[in-house]
LOGUVO-113249 format. One line per field, with one value per residue (C-alpha): x, y, z; residue number from 1. Coordinates in Angstrom, 2 decimals, always signed. Example, Ala and Ser with C-alpha at 12.3 -4.5 7.8 and 13.67 -1.06 7.14 Angstrom:
# residues 2
east <- (+12.30  +13.67)
north <- (-4.50  -1.06)
up <- (+7.80  +7.14)
tinu <- (1  2)
//
This chain:
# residues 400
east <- (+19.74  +17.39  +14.38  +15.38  +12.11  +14.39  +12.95  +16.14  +16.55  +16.46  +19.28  +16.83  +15.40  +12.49  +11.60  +11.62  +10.74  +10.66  +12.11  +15.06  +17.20  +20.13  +22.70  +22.86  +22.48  +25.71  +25.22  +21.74  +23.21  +25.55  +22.75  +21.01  +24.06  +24.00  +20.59  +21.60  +19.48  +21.02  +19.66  +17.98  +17.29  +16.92  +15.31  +14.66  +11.01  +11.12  +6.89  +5.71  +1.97  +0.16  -0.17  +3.47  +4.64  +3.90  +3.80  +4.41  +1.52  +1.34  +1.24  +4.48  +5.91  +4.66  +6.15  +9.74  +9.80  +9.32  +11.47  +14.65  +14.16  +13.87  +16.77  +18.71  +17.53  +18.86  +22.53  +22.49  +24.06  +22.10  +23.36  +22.50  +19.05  +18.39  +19.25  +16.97  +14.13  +14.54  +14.65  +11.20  +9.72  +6.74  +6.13  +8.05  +8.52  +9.63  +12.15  +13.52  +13.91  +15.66  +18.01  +18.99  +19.18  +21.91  +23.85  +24.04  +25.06  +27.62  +28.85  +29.79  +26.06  +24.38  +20.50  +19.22  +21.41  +20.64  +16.65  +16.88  +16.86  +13.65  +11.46  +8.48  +8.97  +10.28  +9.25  +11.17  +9.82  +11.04  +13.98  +14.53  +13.71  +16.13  +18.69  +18.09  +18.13  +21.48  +22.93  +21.87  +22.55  +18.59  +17.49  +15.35  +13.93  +13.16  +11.83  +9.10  +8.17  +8.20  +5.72  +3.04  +2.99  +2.84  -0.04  -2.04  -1.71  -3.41  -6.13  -6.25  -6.66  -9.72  -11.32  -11.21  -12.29  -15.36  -16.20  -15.67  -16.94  -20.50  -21.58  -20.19  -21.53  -24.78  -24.74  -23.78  -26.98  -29.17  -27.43  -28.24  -31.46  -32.19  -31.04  -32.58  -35.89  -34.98  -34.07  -36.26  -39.10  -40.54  -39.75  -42.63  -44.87  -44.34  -46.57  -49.46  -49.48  -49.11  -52.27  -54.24  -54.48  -54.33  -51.65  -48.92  -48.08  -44.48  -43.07  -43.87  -43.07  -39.38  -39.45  -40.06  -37.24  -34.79  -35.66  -35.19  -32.38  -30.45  -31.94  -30.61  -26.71  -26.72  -23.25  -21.99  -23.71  -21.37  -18.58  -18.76  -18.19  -15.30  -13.54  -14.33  -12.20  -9.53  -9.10  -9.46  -7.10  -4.77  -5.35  -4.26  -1.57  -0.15  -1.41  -0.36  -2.78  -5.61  -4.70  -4.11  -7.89  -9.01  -7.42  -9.12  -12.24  -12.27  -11.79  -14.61  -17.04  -19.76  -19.40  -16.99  -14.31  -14.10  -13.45  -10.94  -9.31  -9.11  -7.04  -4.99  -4.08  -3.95  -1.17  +0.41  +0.71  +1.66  +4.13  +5.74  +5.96  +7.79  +10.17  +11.10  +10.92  +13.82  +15.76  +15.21  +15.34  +11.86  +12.58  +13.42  +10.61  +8.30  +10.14  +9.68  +6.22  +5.09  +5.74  +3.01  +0.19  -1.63  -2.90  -1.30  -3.09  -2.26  +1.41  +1.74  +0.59  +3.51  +5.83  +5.11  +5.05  +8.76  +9.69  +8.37  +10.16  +13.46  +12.69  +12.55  +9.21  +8.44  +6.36  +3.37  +3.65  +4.27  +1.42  -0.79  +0.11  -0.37  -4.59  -4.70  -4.33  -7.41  -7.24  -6.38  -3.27  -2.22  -3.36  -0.96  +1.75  +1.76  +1.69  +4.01  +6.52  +6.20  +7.27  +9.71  +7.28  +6.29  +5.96  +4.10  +1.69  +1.26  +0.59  -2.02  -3.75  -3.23  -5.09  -7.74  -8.42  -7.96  -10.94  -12.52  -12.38  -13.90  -16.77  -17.55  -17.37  -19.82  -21.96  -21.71  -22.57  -25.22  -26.81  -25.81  -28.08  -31.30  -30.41  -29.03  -32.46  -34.58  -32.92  -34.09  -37.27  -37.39  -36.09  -38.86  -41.76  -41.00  -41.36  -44.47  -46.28  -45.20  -46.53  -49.76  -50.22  -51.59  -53.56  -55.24  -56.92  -58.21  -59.66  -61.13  -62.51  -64.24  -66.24  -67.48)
north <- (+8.53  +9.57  +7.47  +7.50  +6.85  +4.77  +3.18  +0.53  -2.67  -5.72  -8.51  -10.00  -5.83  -5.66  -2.16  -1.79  +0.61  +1.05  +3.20  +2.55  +3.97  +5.55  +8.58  +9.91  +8.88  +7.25  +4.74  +4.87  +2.91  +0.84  -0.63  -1.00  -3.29  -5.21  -6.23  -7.02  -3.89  -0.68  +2.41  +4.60  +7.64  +8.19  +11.10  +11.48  +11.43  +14.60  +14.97  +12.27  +14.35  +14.26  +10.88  +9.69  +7.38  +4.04  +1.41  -2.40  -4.70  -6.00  -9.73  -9.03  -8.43  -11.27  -13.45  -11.96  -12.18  -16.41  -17.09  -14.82  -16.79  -20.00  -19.59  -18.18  -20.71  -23.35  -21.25  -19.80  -16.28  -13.16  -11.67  -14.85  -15.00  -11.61  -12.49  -15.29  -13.70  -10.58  -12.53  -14.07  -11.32  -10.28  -6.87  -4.13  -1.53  -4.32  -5.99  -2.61  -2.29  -5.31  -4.54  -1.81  -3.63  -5.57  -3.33  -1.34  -4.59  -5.19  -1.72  -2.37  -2.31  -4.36  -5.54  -3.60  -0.61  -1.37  -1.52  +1.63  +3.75  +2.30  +3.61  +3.41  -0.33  -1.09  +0.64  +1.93  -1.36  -3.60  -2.08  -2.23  -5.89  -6.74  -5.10  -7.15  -10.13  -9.30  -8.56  -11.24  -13.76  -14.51  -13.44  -16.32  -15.96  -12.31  -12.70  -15.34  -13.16  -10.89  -12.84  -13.41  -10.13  -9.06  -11.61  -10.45  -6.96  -8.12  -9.82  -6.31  -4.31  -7.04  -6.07  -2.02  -2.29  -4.02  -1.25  +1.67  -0.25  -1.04  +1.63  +3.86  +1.76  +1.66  +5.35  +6.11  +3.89  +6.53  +9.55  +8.22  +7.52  +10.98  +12.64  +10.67  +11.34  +15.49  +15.57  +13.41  +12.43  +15.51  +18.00  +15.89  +16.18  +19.81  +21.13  +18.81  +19.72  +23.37  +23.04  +21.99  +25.64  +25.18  +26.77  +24.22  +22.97  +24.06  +20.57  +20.43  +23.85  +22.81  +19.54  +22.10  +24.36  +21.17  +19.78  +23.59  +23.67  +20.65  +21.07  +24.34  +23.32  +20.03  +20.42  +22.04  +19.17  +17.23  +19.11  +20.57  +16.95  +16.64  +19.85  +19.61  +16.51  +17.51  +20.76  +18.97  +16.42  +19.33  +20.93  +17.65  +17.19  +20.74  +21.59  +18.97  +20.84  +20.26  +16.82  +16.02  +17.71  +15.30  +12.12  +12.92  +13.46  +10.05  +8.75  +9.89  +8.89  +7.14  +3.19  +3.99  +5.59  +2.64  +0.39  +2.54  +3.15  -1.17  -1.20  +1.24  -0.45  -3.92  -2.49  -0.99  -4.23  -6.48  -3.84  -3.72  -7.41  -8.21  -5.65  -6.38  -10.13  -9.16  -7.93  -3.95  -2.13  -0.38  +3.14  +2.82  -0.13  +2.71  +5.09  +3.18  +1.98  +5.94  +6.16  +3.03  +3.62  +6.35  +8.64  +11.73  +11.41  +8.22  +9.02  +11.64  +9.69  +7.53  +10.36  +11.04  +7.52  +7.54  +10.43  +9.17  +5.65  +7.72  +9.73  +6.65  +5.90  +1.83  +0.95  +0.20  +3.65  +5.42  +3.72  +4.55  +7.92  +8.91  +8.15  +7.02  +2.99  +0.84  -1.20  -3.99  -2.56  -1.44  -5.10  -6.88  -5.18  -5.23  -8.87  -8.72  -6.86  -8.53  -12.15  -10.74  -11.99  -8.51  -9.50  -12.59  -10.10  -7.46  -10.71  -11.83  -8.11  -7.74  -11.00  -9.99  -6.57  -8.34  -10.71  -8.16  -5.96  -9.13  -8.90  -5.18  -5.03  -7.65  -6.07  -2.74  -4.21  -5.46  -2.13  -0.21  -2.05  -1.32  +2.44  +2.99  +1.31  +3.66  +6.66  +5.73  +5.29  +7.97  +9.88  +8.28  +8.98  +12.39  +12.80  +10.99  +12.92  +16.16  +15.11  +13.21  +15.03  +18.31  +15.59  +14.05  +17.54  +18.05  +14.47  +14.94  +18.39  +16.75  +14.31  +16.63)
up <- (-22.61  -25.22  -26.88  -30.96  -33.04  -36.48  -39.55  -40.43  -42.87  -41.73  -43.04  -46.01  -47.09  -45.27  -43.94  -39.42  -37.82  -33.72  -30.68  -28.88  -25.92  -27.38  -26.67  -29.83  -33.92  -33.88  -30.98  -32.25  -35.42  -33.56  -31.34  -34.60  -36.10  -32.89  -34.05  -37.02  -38.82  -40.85  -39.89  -42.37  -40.23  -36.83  -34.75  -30.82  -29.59  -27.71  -27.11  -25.51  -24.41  -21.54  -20.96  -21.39  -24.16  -24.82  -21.76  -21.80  -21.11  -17.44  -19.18  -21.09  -18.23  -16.27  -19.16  -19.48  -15.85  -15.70  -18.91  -17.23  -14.19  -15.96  -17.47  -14.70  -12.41  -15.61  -15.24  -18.28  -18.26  -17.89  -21.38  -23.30  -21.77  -22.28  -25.94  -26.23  -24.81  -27.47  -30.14  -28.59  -27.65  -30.26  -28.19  -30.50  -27.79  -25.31  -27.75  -28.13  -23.85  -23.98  -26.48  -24.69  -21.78  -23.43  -24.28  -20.88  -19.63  -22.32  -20.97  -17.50  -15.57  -13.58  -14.30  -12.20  -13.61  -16.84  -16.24  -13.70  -17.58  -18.91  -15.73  -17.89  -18.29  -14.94  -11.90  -8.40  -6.66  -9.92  -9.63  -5.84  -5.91  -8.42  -7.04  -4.01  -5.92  -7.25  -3.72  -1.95  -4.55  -4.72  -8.13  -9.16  -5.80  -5.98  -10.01  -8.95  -5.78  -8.95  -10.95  -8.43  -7.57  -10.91  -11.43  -8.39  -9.74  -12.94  -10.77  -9.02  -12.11  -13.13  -10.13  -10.56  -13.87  -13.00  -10.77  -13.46  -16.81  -15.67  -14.52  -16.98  -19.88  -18.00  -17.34  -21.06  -22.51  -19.63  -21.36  -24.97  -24.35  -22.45  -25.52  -27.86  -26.26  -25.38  -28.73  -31.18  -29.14  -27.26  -30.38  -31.94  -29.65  -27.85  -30.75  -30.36  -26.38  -27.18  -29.47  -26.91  -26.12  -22.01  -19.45  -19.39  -16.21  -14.74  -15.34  -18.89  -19.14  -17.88  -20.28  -23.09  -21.88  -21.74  -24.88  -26.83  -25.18  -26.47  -30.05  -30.11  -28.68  -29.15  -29.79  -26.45  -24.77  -26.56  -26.64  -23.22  -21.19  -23.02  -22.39  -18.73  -18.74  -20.58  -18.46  -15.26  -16.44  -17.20  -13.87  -12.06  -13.66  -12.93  -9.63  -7.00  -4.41  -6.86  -7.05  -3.21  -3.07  -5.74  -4.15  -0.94  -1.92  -4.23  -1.06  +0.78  -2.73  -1.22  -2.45  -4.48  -1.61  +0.44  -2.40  -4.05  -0.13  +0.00  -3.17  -1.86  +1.11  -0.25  -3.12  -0.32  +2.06  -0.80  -2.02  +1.21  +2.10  -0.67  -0.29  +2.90  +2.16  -0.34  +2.58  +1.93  +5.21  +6.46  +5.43  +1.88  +1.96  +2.97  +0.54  -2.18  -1.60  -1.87  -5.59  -6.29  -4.09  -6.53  -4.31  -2.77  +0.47  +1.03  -0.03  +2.10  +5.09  +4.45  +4.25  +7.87  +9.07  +7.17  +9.24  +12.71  +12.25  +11.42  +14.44  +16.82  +17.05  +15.77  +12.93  +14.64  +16.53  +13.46  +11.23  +14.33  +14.53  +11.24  +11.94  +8.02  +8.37  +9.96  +12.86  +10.64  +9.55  +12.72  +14.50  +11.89  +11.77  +15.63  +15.41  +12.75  +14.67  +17.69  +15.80  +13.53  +10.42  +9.26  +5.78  +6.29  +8.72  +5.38  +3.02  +5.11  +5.49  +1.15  +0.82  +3.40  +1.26  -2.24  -0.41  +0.35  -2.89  -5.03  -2.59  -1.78  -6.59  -6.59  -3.95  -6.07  -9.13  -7.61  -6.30  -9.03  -11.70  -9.93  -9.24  -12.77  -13.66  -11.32  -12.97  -16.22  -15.33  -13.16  -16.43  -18.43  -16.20  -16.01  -19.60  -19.93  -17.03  -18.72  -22.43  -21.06  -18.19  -20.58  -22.78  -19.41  -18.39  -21.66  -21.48  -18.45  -19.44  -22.24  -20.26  -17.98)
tinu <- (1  2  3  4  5  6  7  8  9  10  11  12  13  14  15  16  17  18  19  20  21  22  23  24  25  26  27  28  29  30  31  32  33  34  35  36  37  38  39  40  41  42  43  44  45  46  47  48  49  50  51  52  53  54  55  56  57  58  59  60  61  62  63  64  65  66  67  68  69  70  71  72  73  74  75  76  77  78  79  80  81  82  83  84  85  86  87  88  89  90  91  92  93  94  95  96  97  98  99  100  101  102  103  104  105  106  107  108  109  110  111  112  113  114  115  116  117  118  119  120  121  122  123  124  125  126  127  128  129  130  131  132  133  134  135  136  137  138  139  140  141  142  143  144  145  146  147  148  149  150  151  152  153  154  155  156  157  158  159  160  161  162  163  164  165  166  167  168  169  170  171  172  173  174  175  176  177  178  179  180  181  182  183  184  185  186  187  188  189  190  191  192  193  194  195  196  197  198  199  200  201  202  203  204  205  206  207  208  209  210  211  212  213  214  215  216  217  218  219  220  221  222  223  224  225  226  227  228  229  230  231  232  233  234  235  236  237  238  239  240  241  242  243  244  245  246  247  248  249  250  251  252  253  254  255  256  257  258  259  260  261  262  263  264  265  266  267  268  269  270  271  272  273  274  275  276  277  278  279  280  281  282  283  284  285  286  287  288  289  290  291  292  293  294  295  296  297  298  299  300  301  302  303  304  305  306  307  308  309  310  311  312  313  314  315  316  317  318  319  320  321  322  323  324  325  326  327  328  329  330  331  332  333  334  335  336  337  338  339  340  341  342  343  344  345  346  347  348  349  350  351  352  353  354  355  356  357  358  359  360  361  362  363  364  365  366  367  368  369  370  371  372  373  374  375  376  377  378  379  380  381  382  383  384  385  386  387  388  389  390  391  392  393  394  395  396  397  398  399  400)
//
């Protein structure tokens, strides 16, 4: 099923335009009647770039999820629902999912069938837990496990911003006002030092060297940043060894490593309680969990913990075995195993490491200020000693 990029009137004349799942123009234009729109002209969205198309805010999500099991909890049918909360929905590109989520449904599939073709929206552990839900009778159950999880993701993603955005709006005043200085401020006053008519010391000499420099190509300092970024973005994306390389070594970042390896592992537990709270055996738990931990390293450890379970070994063996999961892990999910509460043993480790995140980003923040601030000056006095450092010696000359 192809995504059809349509411009289409709406009942009263007024121009629409949106994408929507479809198999081809003509059930393009019958989805489009269902809504109650006439197509004007329809194409597929065959380059979606690098990145991927559009995605649906976590909070839209979050909301869908507690109307559907509002109403399902109320009895109302799933297709009627569904149609109330499209008509509600303000979210183009999510009105257009659940359209045609309807109409798989209308077709013959399940919800969980008809959400497995919008894996953009909905992802292998949305999915999974739905179709739970629909096994076990337990959908309203499984959607609220749905929403908190969803909400402590967004509480997640709060936390990991904090620990990029700072320091890189921080770091990007440093950079500005390194340039502005290399480029404005020491041009002025290179020829006053050089007038002096002295040997220049090997640090100004240097200073003088920088600042041509960046006068001169002021552009490729610019430009060059940028291109590094895109390649190496291009190079991960391409090269799985490059990226396994790059996962591990964000990993070992100093500060940032341990961090980042907490919000791995607190995805992971959470992921993997409610799973197999839903009643999803261990292996496709673990199976499933690989596709939304981020990082290839940690994904592959749980490829081989997958393939020790399946070769007899127990979970707490396996997870042991593997050497990737602290003590913590390996304490709890012994626990955990031994009292047949393994989910409640991986909820209590994800809220120990979501603790633990908030505090290890506030202790960050809190050392990263006062280095960011050293650098600056460090930047500064460097400068100054190079410029004043000439005008000092002649100074001194003078009085004796």
């Amino acid at each position: 099923m192809a995504v059809f990029q349509y411009k289409a009137v709406t009942s009263d004349g007024q121009m629409a335009r949106g994408r929507i799942d479809a198999l081809n123009v003509i059930d393009l234009e019958m989805r489009l009647k269902r809504m109650e729109l006439d197509l004007v002209s329809g194409a597929p969205v065959t380059d979606r770039g690098l990145f991927g198309g559009r995605r649906v805010p976590r909070r839209e999500l979050i909301t869908f999820c507690f109307h559907l099991e509002q109403l399902i909890h109320a009895g109302v049918p799933i297709i009627e629902g569904l149609c109330d909360l499209r008509d509600s929905i303000e979210h183009p590109r999510f009105r257009e999912v659940i359209a045609g989520i309807i109409e798989s449904i209308e077709g013959g599939e399940t919800l969980s069938g008809a959400m497995s073709h919008h894996t953009r929206v909905f992802d292998k552990v949305f999915i999974s837990l739905i179709r739970a839900g629909e096994s076990t009778g337990r959908l309203p159950d499984v959607l609220k496990n749905i929403i908190d999880s969803l909400k402590w993701e967004d509480e997640l993603a709060s936390h990991t911003k904090k620990v990029l955005i700072y320091p890189a709006f921080v770091g990007s005043i440093v950079v500005a006002a390194t340039l502005f200085l290399m480029i404005y401020m020491v041009p002025q006053l290179k020829q006053f030092v050089r007038n002096m008519g002295q040997e220049l010391p090997a640090q100004t000499r240097l200073l003088f060297f920088v600042s041509d420099a960046l006068v001169a190509y002021w552009y490729l300092a610019l430009l060059l940043p940028i291109a590094g970024l895109v390649a190496g973005a291009l190079v991960l994306h391409s090269n799985p060894a490059a990226r396994l390389r790059f996962d591990g070594f964000k990993l070992r970042l100093p500060l940032f490593g341990a961090i980042l390896r907490k919000i791995i592992l607190s995805r992971f537990a959470n992921t993997f309680a409610l799973l197999y709270a839903a009643g999803i055996p261990i292996l496709d738990s673990i199976r499933t969990t690989r596709d939304v931990v981020g990082n290839l390293v940690i994904e592959d450890g749980l490829r081989r913990v997958e393939q020790l379970i399946g070769e007899g070994q127990n979970v707490t063996q396996a997870f042991h075995g593997v050497g990737l999961f602290p003590p913590l892990i390996i304490r709890m999910l012994k626990v955990g195993e031994g009292t047949g509460a393994l989910d409640e043993a991986l909820t209590n480790v994800s809220y120990f490491y979501n603790r633990d995140v908030r505090e290890s980003v506030e202790k960050v923040q809190a050392m990263i200020e006062p280095l960011l601030t050293l650098l600056l000056g460090g930047m500064l006095g460097w400068i100054m000693l190079s410029v004043l450092g000439p005008v000092y010696d002649v100074i001194s000359r003078i009085k004796t």
